[in-house]
C-alpha positions in Angstrom: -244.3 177.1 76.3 -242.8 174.6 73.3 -245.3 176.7 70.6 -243.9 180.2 72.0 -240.4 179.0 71.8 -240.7 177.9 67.8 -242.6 180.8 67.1 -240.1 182.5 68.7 -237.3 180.1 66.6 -238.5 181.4 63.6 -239.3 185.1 64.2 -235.2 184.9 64.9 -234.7 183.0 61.5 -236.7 185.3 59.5 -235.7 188.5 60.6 -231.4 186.7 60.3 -233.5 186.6 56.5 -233.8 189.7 56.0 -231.1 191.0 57.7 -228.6 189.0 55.6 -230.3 189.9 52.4 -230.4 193.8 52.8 -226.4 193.4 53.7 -226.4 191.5 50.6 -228.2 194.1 48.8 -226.1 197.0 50.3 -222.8 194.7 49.3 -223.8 194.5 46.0 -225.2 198.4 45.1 -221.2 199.1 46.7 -219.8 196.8 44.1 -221.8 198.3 41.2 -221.0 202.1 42.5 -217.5 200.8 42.5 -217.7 199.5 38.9 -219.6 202.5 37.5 -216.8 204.9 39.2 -213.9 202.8 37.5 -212.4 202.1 40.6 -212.8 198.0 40.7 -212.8 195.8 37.4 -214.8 192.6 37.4 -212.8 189.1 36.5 -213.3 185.7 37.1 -214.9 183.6 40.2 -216.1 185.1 43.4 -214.1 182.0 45.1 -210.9 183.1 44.1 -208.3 185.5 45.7 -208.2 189.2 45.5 -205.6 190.8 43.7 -203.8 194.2 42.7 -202.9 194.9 38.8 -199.0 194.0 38.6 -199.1 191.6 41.3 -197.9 188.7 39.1 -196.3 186.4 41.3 -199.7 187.0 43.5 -198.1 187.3 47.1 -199.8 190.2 47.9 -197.7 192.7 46.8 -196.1 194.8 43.7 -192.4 194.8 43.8 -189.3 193.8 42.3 -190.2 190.4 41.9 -193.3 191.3 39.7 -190.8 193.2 37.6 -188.4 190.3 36.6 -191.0 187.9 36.6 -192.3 189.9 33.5 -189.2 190.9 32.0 -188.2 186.6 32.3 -191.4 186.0 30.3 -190.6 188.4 27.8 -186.9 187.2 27.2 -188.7 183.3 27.1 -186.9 182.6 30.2 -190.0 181.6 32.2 -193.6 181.0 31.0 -197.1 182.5 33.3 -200.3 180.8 33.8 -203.2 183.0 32.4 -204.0 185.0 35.9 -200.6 186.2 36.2 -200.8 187.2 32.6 -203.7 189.1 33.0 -202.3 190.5 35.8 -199.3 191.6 34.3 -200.7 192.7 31.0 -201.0 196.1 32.4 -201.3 197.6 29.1 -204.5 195.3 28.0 -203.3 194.6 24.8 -203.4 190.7 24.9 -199.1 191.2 24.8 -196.3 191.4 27.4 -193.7 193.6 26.2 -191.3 196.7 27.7 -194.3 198.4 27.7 -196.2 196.5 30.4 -192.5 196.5 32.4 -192.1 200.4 31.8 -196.3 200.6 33.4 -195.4 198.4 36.0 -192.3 200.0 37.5 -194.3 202.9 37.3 -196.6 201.8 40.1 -193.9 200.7 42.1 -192.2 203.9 42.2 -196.1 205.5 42.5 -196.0 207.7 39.3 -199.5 205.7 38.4 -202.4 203.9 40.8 -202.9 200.1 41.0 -206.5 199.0 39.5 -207.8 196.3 42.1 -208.9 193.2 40.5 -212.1 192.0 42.1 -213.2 188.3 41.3 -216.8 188.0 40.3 -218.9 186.3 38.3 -219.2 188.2 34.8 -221.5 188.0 31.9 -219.9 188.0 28.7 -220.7 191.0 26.6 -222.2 190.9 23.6 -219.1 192.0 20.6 -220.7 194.2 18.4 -221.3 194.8 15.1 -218.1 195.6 13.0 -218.4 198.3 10.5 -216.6 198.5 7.1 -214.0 201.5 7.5 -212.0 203.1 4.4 -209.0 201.2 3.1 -205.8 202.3 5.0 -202.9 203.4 3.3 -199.4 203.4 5.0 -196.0 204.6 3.5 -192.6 202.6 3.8 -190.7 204.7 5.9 -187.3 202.9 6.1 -184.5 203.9 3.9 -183.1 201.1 3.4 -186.4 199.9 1.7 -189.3 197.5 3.1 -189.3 193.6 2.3 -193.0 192.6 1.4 -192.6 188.8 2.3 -194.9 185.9 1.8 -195.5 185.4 5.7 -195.9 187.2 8.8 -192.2 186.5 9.7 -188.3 187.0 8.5 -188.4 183.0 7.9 -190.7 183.8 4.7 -189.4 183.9 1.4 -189.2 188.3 0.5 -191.8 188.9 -2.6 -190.0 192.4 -3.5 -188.5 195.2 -1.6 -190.2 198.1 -1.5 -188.7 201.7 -1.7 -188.9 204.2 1.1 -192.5 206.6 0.2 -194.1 203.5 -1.7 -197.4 203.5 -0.7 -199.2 200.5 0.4 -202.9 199.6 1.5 -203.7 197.7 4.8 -205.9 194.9 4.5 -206.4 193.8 7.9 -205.8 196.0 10.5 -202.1 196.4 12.1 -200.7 194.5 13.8 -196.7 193.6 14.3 -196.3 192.1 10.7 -199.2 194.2 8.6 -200.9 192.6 5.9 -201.2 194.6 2.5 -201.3 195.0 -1.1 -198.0 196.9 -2.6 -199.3 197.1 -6.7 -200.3 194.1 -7.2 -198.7 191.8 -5.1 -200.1 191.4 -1.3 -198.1 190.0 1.3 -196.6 191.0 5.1 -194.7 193.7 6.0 -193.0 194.7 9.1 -195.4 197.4 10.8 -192.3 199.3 12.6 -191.3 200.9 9.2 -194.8 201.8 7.5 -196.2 205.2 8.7 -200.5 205.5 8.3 -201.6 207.7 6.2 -205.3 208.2 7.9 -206.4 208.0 10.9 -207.1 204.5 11.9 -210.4 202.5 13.1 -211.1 202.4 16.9 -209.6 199.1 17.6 -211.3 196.5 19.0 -212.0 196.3 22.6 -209.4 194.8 24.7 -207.0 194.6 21.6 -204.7 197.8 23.0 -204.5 201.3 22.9 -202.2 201.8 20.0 -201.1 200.6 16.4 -197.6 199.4 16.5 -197.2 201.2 13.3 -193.9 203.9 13.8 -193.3 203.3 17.6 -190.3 204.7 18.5 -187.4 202.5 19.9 -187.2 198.9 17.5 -189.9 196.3 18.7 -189.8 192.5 19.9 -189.8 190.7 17.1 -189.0 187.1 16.5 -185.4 186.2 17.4 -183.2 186.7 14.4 -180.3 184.1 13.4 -176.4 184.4 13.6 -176.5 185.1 10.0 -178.4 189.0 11.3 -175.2 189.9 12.1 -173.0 189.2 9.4 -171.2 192.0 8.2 -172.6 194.2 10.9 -170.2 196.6 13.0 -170.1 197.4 17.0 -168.5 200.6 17.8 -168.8 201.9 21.9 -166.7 201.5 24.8 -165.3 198.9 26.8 -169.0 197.3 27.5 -169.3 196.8 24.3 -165.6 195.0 24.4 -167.1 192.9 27.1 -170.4 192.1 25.6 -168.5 190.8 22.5 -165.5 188.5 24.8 -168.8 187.7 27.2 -171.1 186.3 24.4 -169.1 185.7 21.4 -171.7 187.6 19.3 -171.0 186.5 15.5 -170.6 190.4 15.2 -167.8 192.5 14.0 -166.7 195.2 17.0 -163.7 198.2 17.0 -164.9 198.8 20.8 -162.2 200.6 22.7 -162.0 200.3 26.6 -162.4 204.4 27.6 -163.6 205.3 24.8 -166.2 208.4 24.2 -167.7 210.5 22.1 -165.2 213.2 23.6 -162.2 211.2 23.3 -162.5 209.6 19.7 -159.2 210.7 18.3 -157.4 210.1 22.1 -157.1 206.1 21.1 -156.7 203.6 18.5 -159.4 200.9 17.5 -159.2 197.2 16.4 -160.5 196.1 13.2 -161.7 192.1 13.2 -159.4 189.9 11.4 -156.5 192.5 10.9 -153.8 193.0 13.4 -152.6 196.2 15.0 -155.1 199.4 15.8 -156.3 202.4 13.3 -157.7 206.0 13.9 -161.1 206.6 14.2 -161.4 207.1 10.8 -159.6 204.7 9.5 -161.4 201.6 11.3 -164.4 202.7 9.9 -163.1 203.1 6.2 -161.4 199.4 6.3 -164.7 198.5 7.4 -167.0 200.2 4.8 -168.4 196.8 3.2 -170.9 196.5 6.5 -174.4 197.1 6.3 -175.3 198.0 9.5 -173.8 199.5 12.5 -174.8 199.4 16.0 -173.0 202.5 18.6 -172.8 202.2 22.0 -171.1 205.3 23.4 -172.1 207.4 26.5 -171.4 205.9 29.7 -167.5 207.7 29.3 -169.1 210.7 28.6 -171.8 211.1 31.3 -168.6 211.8 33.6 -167.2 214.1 31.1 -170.1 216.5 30.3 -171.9 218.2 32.9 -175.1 219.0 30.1 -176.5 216.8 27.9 -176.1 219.7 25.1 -172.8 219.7 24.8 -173.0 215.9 24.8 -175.5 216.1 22.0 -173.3 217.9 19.8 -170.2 215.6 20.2 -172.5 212.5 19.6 -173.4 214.2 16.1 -170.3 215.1 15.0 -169.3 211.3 15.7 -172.6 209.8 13.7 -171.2 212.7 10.5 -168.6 210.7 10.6 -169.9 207.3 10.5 -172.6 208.6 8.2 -169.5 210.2 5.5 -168.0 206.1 5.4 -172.0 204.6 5.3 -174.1 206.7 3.6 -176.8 204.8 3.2 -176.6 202.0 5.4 -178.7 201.5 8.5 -177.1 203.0 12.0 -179.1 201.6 15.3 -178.1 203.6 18.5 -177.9 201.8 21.7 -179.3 202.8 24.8 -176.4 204.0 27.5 -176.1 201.3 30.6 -177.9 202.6 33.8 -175.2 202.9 37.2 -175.8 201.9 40.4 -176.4 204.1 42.9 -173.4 203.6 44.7 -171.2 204.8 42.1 -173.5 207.4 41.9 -172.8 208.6 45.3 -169.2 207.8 45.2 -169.3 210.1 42.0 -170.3 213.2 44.0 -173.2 213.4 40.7 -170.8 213.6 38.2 -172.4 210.4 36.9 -176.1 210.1 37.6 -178.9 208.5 36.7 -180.9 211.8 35.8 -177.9 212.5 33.0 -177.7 208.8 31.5 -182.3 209.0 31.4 -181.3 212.3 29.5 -179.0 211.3 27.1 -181.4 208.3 26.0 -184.3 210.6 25.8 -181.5 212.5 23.1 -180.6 209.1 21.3 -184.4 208.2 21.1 -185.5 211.6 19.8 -182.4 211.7 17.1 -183.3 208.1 16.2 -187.1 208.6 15.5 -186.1 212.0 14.1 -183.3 211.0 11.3 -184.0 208.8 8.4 -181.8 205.5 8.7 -181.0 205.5 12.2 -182.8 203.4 15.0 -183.1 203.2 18.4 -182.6 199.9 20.4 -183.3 199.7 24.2 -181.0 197.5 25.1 -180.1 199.7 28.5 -183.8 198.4 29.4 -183.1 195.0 30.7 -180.5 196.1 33.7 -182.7 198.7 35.1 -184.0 197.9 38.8 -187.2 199.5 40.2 -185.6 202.6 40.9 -184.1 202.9 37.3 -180.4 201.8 38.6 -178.6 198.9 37.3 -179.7 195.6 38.9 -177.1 194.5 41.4 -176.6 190.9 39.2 -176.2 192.7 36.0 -173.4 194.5 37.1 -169.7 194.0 38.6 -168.9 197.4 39.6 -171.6 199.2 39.2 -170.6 200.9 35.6 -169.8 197.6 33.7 -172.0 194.4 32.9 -170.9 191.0 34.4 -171.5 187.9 32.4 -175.4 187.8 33.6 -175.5 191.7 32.3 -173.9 190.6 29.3 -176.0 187.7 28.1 -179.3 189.6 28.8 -178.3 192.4 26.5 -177.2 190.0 23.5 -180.9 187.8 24.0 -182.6 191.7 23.6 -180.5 192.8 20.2 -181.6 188.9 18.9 -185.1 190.1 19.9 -185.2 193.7 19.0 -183.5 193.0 15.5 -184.1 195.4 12.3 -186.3 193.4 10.1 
């Protein structure tokens, strides 16, 4: 009876054996089905937890919360460990910038699909082989001219300044400052105003998707000084009035509370240091020593026009007038403030956040469009999920508070024209 019941014993343990390995076997042809069809990725240990892309703060979930932990990181307000990182590096280029925030709202609102993160064990691959490519050759697109500097940064001493169309060679491949050869001096230059001239290598895996060579709306780049903004003018409306008695940015500003690109010629505008208001015109002539301007105006208008055309035309005729007093000095656009939804609905449409995304697709489009003008997100920042104004940026739903306020000075000290 005792030698049936071990034989018995271990008829039970073996076939447990087998069992458990053909599960493990099945288990494991799923994962690699899984991997082959895209629809996992492979990480780190098996031990750890399982997460969804975007789920920074790892509590299960992509929301809000991932959002501003992201943007905080960005604007050097908080720091991540290296999983959240990963996790919120949606873009895979080893960087968290607006574009990871812009990618990440996206799956929140379910315009794109969450990639989930499977822990596992992973064998390093093997990095191949590089292969010489062709000297690139760029072309300084910024008419104000290019400063080729010693260093990767605005702290380095400037070698020369190079005029917009000279033509320089890349000689590592780009990256935010680029690294070149203009005649016979090398150096770094700021990547945002050169323009490639050839098609670029494939860039290395896991190094991003695109050069940051002429992308569209001004960069991060490392915060700029007080001195930035001497000599530089703020024209807009009364949020720019409030950004300037909320911050005390070392700025010049003629904002006017009501103000739009409709009602220029309806109001009178400040000039720093002088008392009593001018015309339009006339603030911007007694002004005509600045070198750069920055315009905020929009927000007045989105309740004034009910199509973005006839916005678009004012908004030119305003810039032909700034342009006729500063030829040839550098105009940045702002992005227009997102609303709340509440004001929205009390508005009955009139202002809406479907008019505001359209005029800033407009300012965008002129900007990258027009030699000497930029584009500066700075509306980025306050958006919530659902691309209205977060409720602590905001004090009535149209205007900044003092949060609102400090956020959007930190972004134009970290989206500076260098």
């Amino acid at each position: 009876m005792k030698i049936r019941l071990i034989t018995l014993t271990l008829a039970l343990v073996t076939l447990f054996s087998a069992v458990t390995a053909n599960a493990n076997s099945i288990i494991e042809q799923e994962l690699a089905n899984l991997r082959r069809f895209g629809i996992i990725r492979v990480e780190a240990a098996m031990s750890e937890p399982v997460y969804a892309e975007g789920d920074v703060n790892g509590d299960g979930k992509v929301d809000i919360d991932d959002v501003l932990a992201v943007r905080n990181y960005v604007m050097g307000i908080v720091g991540l460990d290296e999983p959240a990182f990963l996790r919120a590096d949606l873009t895979r280029d080893a960087a968290l910038d607006i574009d990871d925030i812009l990618l990440l709202r996206a799956l929140i609102m379910g315009i794109a699909e969450p990639v989930i993160v499977i822990s596992e064990p992973s064998t390093p691959e093997p990095t191949p082989e590089p292969t010489p490519a062709p000297p690139q050759k760029a072309l300084v697109n910024s008419s104000n001219g290019l400063h080729l500097r010693t260093g990767p940064g605005t702290g380095y001493s400037s070698i020369a300044v190079m005029p917009k169309g000279a033509e320089v060679t890349l000689l590592d491949p780009p990256a935010e400052w680029s690294h070149v050869q203009y005649r016979t001096n090398t150096g770094y230059a700021f990547s945002q105003y050169l323009t490639l001239q050839t098609p670029a290598p494939d860039p290395t895996p896991g190094t991003g998707p695109s050069s940051p060579i002429s992308s569209g709306a001004l960069p991060q780049c490392p915060r700029v000084g007080n001195d930035y903004f001497a000599n530089t003018l703020f024209l807009g409306d009364s949020n720019t009035v409030g950004l300037f008695q909320s911050t005390g940015l070392p700025a010049r500003c003629s904002g006017r509370n009501s103000a739009g690109v409709f009602s220029l010629d309806q109001y009178t505008y400040p000039v720093s240091g002088q008392s009593g208001t001018y015309s339009f015109d006339e603030m911007l002539q007694k002004q005509s020593y600045c070198t750069k301007i920055y315009i905020n105006f929009g927000t007045n208008d989105v309740g004034y026009y009910s199509d973005t055309a006839r916005f678009e035309t004012a908004y030119k005729n305003m810039l032909a007038r700034v342009r006729a007093v500063f030829p040839t000095q550098s105009i940045i656009l702002q992005g227009v403030l997102p609303i709340s939804a509440k004001k929205e609905s009390a508005s009955g449409g009139a202002f809406s956040k479907q008019k505001i995304n359209a005029f800033n697709d407009f300012l965008l489009n002129y900007a990258n469009s027009t030699p000497g003008v930029y584009f500066v997100s700075s509306h980025l920042p306050f958006a919530d999920a659902d691309g209205y104004i977060a409720s602590g940026y905001t004090s009535d739903g149209v205007h900044a508070n003092a949060a609102g306020y400090a956020v959007w000075a930190e972004y134009l000290y970290t989206h500076a024209l260098v």
